[in-house]
C-alpha positions, 0 to 999 in steps of 0.5 A: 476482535480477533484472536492474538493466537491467529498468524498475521496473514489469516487476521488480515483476511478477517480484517479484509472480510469485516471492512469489504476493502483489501489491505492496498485499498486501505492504504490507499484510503490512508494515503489520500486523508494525508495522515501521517502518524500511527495513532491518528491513523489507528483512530481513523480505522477504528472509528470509519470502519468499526473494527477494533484497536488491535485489528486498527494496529495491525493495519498500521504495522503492516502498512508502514513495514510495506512502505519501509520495504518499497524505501530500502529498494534502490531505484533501478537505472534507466538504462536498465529498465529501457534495456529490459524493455528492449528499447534503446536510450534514445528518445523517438519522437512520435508523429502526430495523426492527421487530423 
């Protein structure tokens, strides 16, 4: 178990170490078995990756604290980004290669 004196971001590192997978795989494992609730999550950590209760716990909080930061973020309009990426709005159809 990891020591409660530890920052986040170094019990991460542990937490990634100990499982071999990165914190976005993680989510991304979470993301694919569709589960939605916290404690199901948690127990599903615990018990396919072996790690205790409070590491499970800090995989959720920083999971969901990820996905309510990228849901407070407004969609940026279209213009916008084509204008960034130095494109008119004007959709070019492309032409097809000869066969």
């Amino acid at each position: 178990m990891i020591p409660c004196n530890q920052n986040v971001p170094v019990q991460i590192k542990n937490i990634e170490a100990k499982t071999g997978k990165s914190l976005k795989e993680l989510a991304d494992i979470v993301k694919w078995t569709g589960l939605t609730d916290p404690g199901k999550i948690r127990l599903m950590l615990q018990r396919e990756y072996r790690i205790a209760y409070e590491e499970a716990k800090i995989i959720v909080k920083a999971m969901l604290e990820s996905q309510k930061a990228q849901e407070a973020v407004p969609p940026r309009p279209k213009h916008e980004i084509l204008n960034e990426l130095g494109r008119s709005g004007v959709y070019v159809k492309m032409k097809r290669q000869p066969k």
